[in-house]
C-alpha positions as CSV (number, residue, x, y, z in Angstrom):
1,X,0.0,0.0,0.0
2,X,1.3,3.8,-0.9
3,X,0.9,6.3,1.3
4,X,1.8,9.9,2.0
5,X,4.2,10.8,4.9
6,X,2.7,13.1,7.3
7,X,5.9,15.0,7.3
8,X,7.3,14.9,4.2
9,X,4.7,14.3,2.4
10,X,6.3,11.8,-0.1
11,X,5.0,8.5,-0.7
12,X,6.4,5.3,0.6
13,X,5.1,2.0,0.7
14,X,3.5,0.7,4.0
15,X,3.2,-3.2,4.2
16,X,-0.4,-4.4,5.6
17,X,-0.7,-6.4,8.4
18,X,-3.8,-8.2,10.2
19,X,-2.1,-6.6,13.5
20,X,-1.9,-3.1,11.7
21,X,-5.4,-3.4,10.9
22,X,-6.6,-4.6,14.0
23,X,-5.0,-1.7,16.1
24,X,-4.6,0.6,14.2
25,X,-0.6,1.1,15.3
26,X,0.8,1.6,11.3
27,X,3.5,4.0,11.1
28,X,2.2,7.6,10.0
29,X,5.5,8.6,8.4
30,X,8.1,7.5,6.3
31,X,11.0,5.7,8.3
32,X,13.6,8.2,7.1
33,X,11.2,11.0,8.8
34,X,10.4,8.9,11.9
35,X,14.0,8.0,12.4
36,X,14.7,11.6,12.3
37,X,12.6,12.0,15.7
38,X,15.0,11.5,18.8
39,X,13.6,9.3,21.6
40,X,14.4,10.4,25.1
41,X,16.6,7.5,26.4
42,X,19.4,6.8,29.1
43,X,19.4,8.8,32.5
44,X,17.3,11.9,33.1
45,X,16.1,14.8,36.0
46,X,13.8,12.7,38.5
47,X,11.8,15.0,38.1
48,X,11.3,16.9,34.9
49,X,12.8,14.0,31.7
50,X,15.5,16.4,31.3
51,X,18.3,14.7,29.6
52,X,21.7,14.5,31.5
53,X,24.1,12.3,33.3
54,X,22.4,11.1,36.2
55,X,19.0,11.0,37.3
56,X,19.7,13.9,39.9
57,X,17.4,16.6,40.1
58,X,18.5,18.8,37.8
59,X,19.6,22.7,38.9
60,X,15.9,23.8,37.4
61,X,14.3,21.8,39.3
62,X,16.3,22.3,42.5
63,X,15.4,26.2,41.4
64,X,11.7,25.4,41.6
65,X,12.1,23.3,44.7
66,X,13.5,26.0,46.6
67,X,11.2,28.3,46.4
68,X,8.3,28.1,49.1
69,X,5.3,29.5,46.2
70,X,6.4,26.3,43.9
71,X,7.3,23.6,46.5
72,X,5.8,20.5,45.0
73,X,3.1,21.7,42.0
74,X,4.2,19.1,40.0
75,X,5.5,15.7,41.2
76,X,6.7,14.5,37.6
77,X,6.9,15.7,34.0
78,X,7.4,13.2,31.6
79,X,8.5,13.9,27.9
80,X,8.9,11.5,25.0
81,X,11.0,13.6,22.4
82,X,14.3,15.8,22.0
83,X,13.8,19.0,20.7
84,X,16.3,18.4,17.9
85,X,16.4,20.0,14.7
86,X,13.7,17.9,13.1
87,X,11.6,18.2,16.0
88,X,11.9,22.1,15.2
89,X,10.3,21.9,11.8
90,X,7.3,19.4,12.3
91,X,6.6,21.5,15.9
92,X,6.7,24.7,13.4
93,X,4.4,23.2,11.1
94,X,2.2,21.7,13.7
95,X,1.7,24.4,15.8
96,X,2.4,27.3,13.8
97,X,1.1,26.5,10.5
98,X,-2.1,24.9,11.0
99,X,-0.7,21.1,10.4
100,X,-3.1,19.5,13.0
101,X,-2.6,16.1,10.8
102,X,0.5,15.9,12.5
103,X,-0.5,14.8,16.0
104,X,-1.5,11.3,13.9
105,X,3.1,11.4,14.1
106,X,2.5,11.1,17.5
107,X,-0.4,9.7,19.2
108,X,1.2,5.6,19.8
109,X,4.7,7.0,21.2
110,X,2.9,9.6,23.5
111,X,0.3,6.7,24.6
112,X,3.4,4.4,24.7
113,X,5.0,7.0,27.1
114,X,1.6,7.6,29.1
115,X,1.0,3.5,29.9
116,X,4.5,3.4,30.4
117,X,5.0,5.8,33.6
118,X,1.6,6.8,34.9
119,X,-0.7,4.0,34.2
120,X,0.1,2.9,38.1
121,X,-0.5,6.2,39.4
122,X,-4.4,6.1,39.2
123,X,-4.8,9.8,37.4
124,X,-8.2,10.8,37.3
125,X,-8.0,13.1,33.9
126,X,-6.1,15.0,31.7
127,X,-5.7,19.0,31.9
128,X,-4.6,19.9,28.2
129,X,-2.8,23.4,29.0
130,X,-5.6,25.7,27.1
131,X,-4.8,28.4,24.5
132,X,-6.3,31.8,24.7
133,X,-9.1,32.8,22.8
134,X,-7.0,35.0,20.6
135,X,-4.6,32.4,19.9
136,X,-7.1,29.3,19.7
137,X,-8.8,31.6,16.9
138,X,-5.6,32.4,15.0
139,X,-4.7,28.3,15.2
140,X,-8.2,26.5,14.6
141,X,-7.1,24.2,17.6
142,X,-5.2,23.5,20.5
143,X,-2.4,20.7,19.7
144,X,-2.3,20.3,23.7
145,X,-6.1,18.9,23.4
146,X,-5.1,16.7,20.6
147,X,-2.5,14.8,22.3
148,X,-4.5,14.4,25.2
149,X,-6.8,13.1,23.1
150,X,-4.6,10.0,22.5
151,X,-4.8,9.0,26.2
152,X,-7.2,7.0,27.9
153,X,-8.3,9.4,30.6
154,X,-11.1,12.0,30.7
155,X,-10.4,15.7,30.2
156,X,-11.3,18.6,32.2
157,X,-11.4,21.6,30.1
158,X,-11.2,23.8,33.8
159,X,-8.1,25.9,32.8
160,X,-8.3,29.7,31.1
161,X,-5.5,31.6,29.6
162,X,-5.4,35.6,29.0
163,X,-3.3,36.4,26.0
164,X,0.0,37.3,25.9
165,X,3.0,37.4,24.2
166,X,4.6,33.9,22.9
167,X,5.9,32.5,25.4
168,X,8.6,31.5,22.4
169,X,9.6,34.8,22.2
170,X,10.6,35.4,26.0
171,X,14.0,34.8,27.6
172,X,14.2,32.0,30.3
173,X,14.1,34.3,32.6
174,X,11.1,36.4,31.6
175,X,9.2,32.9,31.3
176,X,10.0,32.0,35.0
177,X,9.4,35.3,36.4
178,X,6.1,36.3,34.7
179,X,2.9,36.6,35.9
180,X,0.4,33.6,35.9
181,X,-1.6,33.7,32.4
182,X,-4.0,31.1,34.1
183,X,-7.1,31.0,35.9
184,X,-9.5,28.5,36.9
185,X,-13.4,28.2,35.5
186,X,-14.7,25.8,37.8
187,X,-12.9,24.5,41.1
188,X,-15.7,21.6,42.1
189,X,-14.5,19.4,39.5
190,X,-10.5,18.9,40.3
191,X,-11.1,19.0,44.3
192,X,-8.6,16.1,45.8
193,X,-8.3,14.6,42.0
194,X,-5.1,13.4,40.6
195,X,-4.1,15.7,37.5
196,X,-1.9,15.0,34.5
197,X,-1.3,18.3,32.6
198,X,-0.5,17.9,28.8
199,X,1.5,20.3,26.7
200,X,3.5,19.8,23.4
201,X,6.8,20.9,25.1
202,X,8.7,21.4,28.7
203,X,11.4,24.2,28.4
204,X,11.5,26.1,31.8
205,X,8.6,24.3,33.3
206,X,7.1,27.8,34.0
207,X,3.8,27.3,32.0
208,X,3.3,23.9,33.3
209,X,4.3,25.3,37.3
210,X,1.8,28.1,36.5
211,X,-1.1,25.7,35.8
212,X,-0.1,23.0,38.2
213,X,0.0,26.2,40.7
214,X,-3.9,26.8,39.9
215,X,-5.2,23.6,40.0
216,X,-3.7,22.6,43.5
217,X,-4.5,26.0,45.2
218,X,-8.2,25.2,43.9
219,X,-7.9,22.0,46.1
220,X,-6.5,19.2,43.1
221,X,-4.6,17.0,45.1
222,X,-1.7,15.9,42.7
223,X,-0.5,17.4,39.4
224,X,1.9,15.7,37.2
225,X,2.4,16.2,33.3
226,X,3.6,14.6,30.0
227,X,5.0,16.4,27.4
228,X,5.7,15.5,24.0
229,X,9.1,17.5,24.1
230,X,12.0,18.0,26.4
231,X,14.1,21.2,25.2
């Protein structure tokens, strides 16, 4: 069978399987684009996937720790992808030129990562960080909501964002200090629930401590997130 890549949009052919059928688990891409995409493997930060030697917290997190108004808003961030140069381009087209096809790239490795290290922990939905109106209008969707929509949990569309500038645009430092973009539309629905935020990617952490922030001042009792990237 010939199909199109989802990224580079060439055709390749794709064997059929009774197994591929059945579940639906077929590659999306050609291998020369999906080998392009760079697992997360070997040792990482305990507590936010980020790539080093040792599985130490890292010096961001220890940041974080330190500080009394973030002391433990999120347990664990987990994140299935390096933000290498590929990653780069398919995020670009993906988030900022309308390529919503391209969560299909993603869905079975961001499951994979989900059953992998939370399926024990008993979550009780996902929180897909939201967009702001203006931004959700310029976009057509919310590519946070679309990977969450790969997972097996229920959502809770309680978070609201007030626009501001990209947060692509700001230095680390403006990203960690700035104000908190979010506020919460209903608190009745997270009290004493165990959260798993979803976002496309984990730079500082600050949008993702922001969030987690909200929900467990509103009485959620854990927060953790995946991530599809680690930069």
């Amino acid at each position: 069978m010939t199909i199109s890549c989802l990224i580079c949009h060439e055709e390749y052919s794709q064997q059929v399987t009774w197994t591929g059928l059945l579940l639906s688990s077929d590659q999306q891409t050609c291998d020369e684009c999906y080998t392009s995409l760079q697992k997360i493997t070997g040792p990482t930060c305990s507590r936010c996937f980020r790539p080093q030697e040792s599985v130490e917290i890292c010096s961001d997190c220890q940041r974080w720790s330190s500080d009394e108004q973030w002391q433990n808003m999120i347990q664990k961030n987990i994140s299935v992808f390096h933000y290498n140069d590929a990653m780069k381009d398919i995020l670009a087209a993906f988030k900022f030129r309308g390529d919503a096809e391209l969560v299909k790239v993603f869905q079975k490795d961001f499951l994979a990562s989900y059953r992998k290290y939370y399926s024990s922990y008993k979550i009780d939905a996902a929180v897909p960080i939201p967009l702001s109106e203006e931004r959700l209008y310029e976009r057509g969707f919310n590519q946070a909501k679309l990977l969450a929509d790969s997972l097996p949990l229920p959502q809770l569309d309680v978070l609201q964002r007030t626009h501001h500038e990209k947060q692509s645009k700001k230095s680390r430092h403006q990203r960690i200090t700035a104000s908190n973009v979010f506020s919460l539309k209903n608190s009745s629905t997270i009290s004493n629930k165990k959260l798993l935020l979803i976002d496309d990617i984990y730079t500082t952490g600050s949008t993702l401590y922001h969030a987690a922030k909200v929900l467990i001042d509103h009485g959620a009792e854990t927060v953790f997130s995946l991530t599809l990237i680690r930069s």
